[in-house]
N, C-alpha and C positions, 0 to 999 in steps of 0.2 A: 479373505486375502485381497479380493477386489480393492474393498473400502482402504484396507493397509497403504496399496498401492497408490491410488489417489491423493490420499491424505500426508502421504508423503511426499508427496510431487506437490502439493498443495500449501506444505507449511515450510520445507525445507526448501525447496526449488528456488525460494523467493529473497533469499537472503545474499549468496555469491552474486547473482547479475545486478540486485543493486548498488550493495558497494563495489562491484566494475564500473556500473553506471554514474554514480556519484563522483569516484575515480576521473573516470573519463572526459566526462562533463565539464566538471570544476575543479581541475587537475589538484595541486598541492590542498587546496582546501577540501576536497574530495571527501577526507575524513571525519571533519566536521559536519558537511552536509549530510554524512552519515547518520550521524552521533544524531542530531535536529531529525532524520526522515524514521530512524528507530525509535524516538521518542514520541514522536505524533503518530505512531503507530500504536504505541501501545494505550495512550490517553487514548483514540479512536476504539478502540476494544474494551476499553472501561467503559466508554458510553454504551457503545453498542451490547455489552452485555447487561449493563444496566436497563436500555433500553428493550430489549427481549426481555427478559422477565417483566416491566411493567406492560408491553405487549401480553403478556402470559400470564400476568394478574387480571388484567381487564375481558380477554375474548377467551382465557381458558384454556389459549391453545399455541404452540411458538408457528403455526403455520404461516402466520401474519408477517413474522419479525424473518422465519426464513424467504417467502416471496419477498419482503422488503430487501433481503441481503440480497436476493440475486438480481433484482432490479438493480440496486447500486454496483455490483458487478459489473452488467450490462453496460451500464454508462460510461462505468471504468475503462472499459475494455475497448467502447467506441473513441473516448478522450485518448486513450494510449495508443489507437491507430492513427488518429491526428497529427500527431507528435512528430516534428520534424527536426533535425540536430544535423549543422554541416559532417560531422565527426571532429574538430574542433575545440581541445579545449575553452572552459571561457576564459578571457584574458584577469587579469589581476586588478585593471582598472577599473570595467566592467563589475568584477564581484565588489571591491569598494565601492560601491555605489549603490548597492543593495542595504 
């Protein structure tokens, strides 16, 4: 029941505060930036399972590919406390220019 719990809080937890965030951020384009941050998420999961099995070809074992996922966690997690935002959408000019 543990694991249920976690892993719900894990896979679903992370979907609502992005697109608020997205929202928030880059107001009327919001949804778009969406559409772009769910799509590089799911290409990043192709690699990364691709890349755990060839870890799990080579050593035998996925303990490799899992220390490796929590390392990049890690990093994650330091990068997302960096992260500063007035509360401000971004303006329209601003994002034309990206």
């Amino acid at each position: 029941m543990l694991f249920v719990i976690i892993y719900g809080l894990d896979w679903v937890a992370t979907v609502p505060p992005t697109a608020v965030l997205c929202r928030r951020i880059f107001g009327q384009r919001g949804t778009i930036v969406f559409g772009w941050v769910f799509a590089s998420h799911q290409v990043g999961a192709a690699i990364a399972a691709a890349g755990a099995g060839i870890i799990r070809d080579v050593f035998g074992t996925y303990a490799y590919a899992f220390w490796g996922g929590a390392a990049l966690c890690a990093i994650a997690a330091v990068l997302s406390i960096m992260v500063r935002h007035d509360g401000k959408p971004v303006g329209e000019e601003e994002l034309e220019r990206v």
